[in-house]
N, C-alpha and C positions, 0 to 999 in steps of 0.2 A: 216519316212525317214528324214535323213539330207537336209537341202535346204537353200541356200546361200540367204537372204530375200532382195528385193527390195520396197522400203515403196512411200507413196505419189503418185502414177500413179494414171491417173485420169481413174475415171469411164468409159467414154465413150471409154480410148483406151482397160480396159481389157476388156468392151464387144466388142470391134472390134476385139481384140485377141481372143478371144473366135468364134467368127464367123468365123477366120481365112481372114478376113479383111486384119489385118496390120501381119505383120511378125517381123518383125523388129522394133525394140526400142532403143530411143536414150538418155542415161544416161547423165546428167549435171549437176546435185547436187553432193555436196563433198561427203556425206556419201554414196549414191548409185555406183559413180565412183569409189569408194574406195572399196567398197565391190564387184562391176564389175569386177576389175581388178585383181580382185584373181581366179573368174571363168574360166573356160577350157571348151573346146567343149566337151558337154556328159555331163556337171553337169545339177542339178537341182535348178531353181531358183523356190523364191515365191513369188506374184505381187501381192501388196495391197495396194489399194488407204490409209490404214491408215497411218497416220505420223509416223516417226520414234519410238518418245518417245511415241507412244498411243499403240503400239503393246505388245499386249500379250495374255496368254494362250485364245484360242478361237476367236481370231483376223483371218477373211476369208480369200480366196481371190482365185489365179489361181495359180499349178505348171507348169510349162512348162520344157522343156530341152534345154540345147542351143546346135545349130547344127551350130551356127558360131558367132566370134566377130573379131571386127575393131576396134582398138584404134588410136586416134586421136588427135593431139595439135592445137589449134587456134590460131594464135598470134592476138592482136589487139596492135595499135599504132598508137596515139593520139598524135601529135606537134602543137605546136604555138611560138613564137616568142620567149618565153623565157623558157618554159619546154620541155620535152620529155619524154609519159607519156607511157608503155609498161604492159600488161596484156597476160598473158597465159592461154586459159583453154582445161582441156584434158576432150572430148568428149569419153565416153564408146556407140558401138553400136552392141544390140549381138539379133542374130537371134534364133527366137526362134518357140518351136514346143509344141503348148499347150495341157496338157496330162489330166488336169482336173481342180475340184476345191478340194481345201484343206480347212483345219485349223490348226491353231498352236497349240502346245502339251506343248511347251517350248521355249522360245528364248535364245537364247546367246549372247554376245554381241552386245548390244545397242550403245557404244558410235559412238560419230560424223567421228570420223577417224580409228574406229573398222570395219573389216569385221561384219557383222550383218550375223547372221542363226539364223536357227527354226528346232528342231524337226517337222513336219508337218504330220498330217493323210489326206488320202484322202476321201475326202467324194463320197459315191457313191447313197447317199438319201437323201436328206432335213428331219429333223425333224419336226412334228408338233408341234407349240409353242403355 
């Protein structure tokens, strides 16, 4: 199956997605926001603590489906006496509903400001290694 991939989440939040702990995850890195904001409600995402550039064929982790997202702008603004210094960042936050764990088959698009996917299968055994 097609899956829009999300890279670098830390361990402890996919076992809390996994436990159904947290529901909800909050996107802040360029390339994740970037690849968030092409998702729709009903796609399938893939959550893997591995980094960006380390994913590939056999890179684990968790599919979920998202059943909602929230997009979001922060402004920050910083003055002193002789500058005025202004920053924007667009927060992605999509809810999600964890259907299993996967592996990647293929990726596609890697780059930093590319939507990122994965062919993905689901695993429904651990193999012995």
């Amino acid at each position: 199956m097609r899956c829009f991939v999300i890279t670098g989440v830390s361990k402890r939040t996919i076992e809390e997605l996994m436990k159904r702990v947290v529901k909800t995850i909050e996107l802040r890195s360029a390339h994740n926001v970037t690849t968030a904001l092409k998702v729709d409600v009903g796609d399938l995402v893939f959550l893997t603590p591995t980094r960006l550039h380390d994913i590939d064929r056999g890179t684990t982790g968790i599919i979920a489906e998202v059943v909602g997202k929230d997009v979001h702008t922060h402004s920050l603004i910083f003055a002193s006496e002789s500058i005025i210094q202004e920053s924007e960042m667009t927060v992605v936050r999509l809810r999600l509903n964890v259907r299993g764990v996967g592996r990647i088959v293929k990726v596609h698009n890697t780059g930093i400001l590319d939507t990122t996917e994965a062919d993905v299968v689901e695993i429904s055994y651990f193999d012995a290694r």
